[in-house]
Phi, psi and omega in degrees: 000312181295284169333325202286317186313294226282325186310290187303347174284301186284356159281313178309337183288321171295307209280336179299330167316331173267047155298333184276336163324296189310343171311314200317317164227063164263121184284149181001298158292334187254314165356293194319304175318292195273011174282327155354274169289313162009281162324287215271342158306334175308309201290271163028304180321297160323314204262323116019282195269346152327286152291332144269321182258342186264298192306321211271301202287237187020277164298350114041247166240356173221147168287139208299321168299289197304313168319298170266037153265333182269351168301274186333316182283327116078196104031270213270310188300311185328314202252024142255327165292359165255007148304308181281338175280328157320292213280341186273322194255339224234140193217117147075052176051006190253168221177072181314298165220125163307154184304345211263339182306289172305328192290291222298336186285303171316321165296306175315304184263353152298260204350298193298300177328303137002284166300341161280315166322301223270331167285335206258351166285342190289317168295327176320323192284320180173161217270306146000301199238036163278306177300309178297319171304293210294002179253348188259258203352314218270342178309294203266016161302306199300316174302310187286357181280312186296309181308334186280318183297302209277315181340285168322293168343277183317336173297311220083048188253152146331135174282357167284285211298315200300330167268322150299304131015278163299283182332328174272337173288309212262328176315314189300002160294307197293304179290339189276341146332287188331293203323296173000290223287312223262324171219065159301342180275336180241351179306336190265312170309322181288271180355314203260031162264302183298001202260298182296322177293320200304305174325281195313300161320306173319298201286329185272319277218298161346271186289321213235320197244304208289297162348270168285359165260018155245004155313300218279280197346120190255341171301103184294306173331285175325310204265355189297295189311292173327344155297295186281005167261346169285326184284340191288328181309294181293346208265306180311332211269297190293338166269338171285320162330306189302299194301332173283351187280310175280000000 
């Protein structure tokens, strides 16, 4: 009964990732536009949920020096693995889909494990706050799903593939139940290492690739609405926080 709960909570989760369907027949130009504003709610989002919601849990449950060496660590995978997607995909500075695209699916889908963990203990403790965990997820999914949506795009990945993507990045919530549901006893020791790394991906995905590509933006418009979708981006992240508090 319990196993059956955690799987559909965490399959609703997976499917809030096709949430980027509604994009589909949206035209071209104004797509752009709002892939766009996308960019700069993602990073804003990250970095959010970065510093309110992974880190604050994180420090927690583990002292606080291991917390921020796994911050650092991280960090330092991230901007080595876009090192290695940089050097595989990108010739001569050109970039059919940028490297930040896979750092955001790798990130995306810790996160998404996490989130399955976090759902299938919630049920162990009781059926009440399994349910409860699983609606503050699925709350703060729907923005970072889309926002994750418009990134792959904005990368160059297709809206076909970009939406498949996701979907398999947000499906990894079911296995990290499955992990949750089965070895609960050690799951919160695996959490408070991946939480803090998790951050750290988070931050660098963020600062380094997201940013600056609203930096890059020479349309003062364009890059004006991306400025205020970054803060709106921290601002949603910090009021879901506040609500989730209460």
């Amino acid at each position: 009964m319990v196993l059956s709960l955690i799987l559909l909570s965490t399959f609703l989760v997976a499917v809030i990732s096709l949430i980027g369907i509604l994009t589909l027949t949206i035209k071209e130009k104004l797509l752009q536009r709002i892939l766009f504003c996308l960019i700069g709610f993602s990073a804003g989002a990250l970095i959010a949920t970065a510093f309110l919601h992974i880190l604050p849990e994180a420090l927690e449950k583990t002292e606080s020096t291991l917390v921020f060496y796994y911050l650092i660590l991280g960090i330092v995978l991230f901007f080595s693995l876009e090192r290695f997607f940089y050097w595989r995909h990108c010739h001569n500075g050109i970039c059919d889909v940028h490297a930040f695209t896979y750092l955001n699916l790798i990130g995306d889908g810790l996160h998404n494990f996490i989130d399955g963990m976090v759902i299938a203990v919630s049920y162990i403790v009781s059926i009440k706050l399994g349910v409860a965990t699983t609606l503050a997820v699925i709350f703060h999914e729907i923005p970072q799903e889309l926002g994750d949506f418009g990134v792959l795009v904005y990368g160059g990945f297709s809206k076909q593939k970009a939406l498949f993507y996701n979907f398999i990045c947000a499906s990894l919530a079911m296995l990290g139940a499955i992990a949750g549901y089965f070895i609960s006893d050690i799951t919160m020791a695996f959490s408070n290492f991946i939480l803090p790394l998790t951050a750290g991906g988070f931050i660098y995905i963020a600062a380094s690739d997201l940013i600056p590509q609203i930096h890059k933006e020479s349309d003062q418009r364009r890059s004006g609405l991306a400025f205020f979708a970054f803060f709106f981006g921290i601002a949603f992240m910090a009021l879901a926080k506040l609500l989730l508090a209460g």
